[in-house]
Every structure is written in structure tokens, then in C-alpha cells.
C-alpha positions in Angstrom: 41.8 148.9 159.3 42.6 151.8 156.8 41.6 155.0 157.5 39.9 157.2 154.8 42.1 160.1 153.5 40.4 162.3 154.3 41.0 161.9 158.1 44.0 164.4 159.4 47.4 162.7 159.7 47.1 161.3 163.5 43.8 161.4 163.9 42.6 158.9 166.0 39.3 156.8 165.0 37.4 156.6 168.4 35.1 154.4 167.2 37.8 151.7 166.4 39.8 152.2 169.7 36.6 152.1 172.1 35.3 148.7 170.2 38.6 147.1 170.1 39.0 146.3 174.2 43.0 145.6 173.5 43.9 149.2 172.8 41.6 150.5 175.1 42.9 152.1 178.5 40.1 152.1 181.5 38.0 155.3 181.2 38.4 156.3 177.9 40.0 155.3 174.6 43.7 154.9 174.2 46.3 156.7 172.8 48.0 155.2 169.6 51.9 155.0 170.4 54.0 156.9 167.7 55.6 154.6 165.6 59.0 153.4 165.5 61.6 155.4 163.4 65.4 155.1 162.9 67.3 158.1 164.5 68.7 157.9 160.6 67.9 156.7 157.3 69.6 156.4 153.6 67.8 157.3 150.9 69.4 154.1 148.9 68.4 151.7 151.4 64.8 152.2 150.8 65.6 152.4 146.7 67.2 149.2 147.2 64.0 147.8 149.5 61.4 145.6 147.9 58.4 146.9 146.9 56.3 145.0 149.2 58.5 146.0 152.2 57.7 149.6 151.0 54.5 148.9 151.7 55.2 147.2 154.8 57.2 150.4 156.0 54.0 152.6 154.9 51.6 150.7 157.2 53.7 150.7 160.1 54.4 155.1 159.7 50.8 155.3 158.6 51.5 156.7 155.8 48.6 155.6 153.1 49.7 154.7 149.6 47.2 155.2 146.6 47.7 152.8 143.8 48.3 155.0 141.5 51.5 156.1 142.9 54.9 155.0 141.4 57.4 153.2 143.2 59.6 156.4 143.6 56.4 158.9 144.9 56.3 155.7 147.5 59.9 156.4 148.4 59.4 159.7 148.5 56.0 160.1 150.6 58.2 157.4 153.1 61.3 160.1 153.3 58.9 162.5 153.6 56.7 160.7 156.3 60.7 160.1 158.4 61.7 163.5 158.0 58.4 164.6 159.6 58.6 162.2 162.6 62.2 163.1 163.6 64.8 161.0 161.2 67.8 162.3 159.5 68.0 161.7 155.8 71.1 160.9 154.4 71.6 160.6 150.3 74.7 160.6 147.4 74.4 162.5 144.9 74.8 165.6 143.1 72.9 168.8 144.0 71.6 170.6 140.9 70.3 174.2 141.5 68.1 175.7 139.2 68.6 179.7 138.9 65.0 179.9 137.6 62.7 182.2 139.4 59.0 181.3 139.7 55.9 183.4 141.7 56.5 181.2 144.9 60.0 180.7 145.2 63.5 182.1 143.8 64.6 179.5 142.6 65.0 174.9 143.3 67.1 172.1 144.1 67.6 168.7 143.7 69.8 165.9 143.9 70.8 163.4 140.9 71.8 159.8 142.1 74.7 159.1 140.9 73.6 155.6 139.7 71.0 157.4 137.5 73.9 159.5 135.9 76.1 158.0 132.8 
């Protein structure tokens, strides 16, 4: 069942655990085990994935996709999502700084794939 967005990220829906008798422990509803995530991950391996095992990886993290997305804010929200449950993020590339300073920060970063380069 999807979860609206507007629930916090690891909320748990007591309704759904308390009416569904599998995931519920005696005395009270159960706690949802944290979801599997490799102690590592490439950022090209999930560039390379298909897009419906994208998706597949979103369910399982919980992370919830809006149609609108593209398929790199997919990849991204996923790295994201990894990054935030322990993984280490790996990626080639070259790191392009921008000297630009804005109100929030002094300045950015970010990396150019080198396939995406010619």
C-alpha cells in the first residue's frame, strides 16, 4: 500500500500494521524492519539499471517516486535515499567547482560523468 506524502519518512501507518495480523507482534503493532542496503554503491550501476528496476529499488527503500520525475531525479532521490540509510557512494567523474557566491552558500560542486563529456 503507498503511503501519502505527506506522512514523515518512517512513519509508520498503525492502522495498516494492526489490520494486517502478519506484521503484527502480540500486544501492539510491529515495527517495520529497515530495509536492506549495500554497505556500497556505484553511481553507474544504478545509471546502467532499468527503469523498472529503479522503481523496484524505490519500493523496497521507500522511497516514493512522483511521475513527473525524470529518470535521473529517480537516480538521484535513490543515491540520496542510500546515502541517508548508511551506504557509501562511489562515482567517475570530474569535479567542477563553481567560484560563484550566492546568499546561502559560498560557492557549488558537481561532478560531470565522463561518458556525458566529448
Amino acid at each position: 500500500m503507498i503511503r501519502p506524502a505527506c506522512l514523515p519518512r518512517g512513519f509508520a501507518n498503525v492502522m495498516d500494521e494492526i489490520s494486517n495480523p502478519e506484521t503484527s507482534a502480540p500486544g501492539g503493532p510491529a515495527l517495520a524492519e529497515p530495509p536492506q542496503v549495500p554497505s556500497e554503491l556505484w553511481m553507474d550501476a544504478l545509471n546502467a539499471e532499468p527503469f523498472n528496476e529503479l522503481l523496484e529499488r524505490a519500493e523496497k527503500i521507500g522511497v516514493r517516486i512522483n511521475p513527473e520525475k525524470t529518470r535521473h531525479h529517480i537516480v538521484f532521490d535513490l543515491l540520496r535515499a542510500y546515502a541517508s540509510l548508511g551506504a557509501k557512494l562511489y562515482a567517475d567523474g570530474v569535479i567542477e567547482f563553481s567560484q560563484q557566491a550566492t546568499v546561502s552558500c559560498a560557492g557549488h560542486g558537481s561532478i560531470s560523468a565522463p561518458s556525458r563529456r566529448t
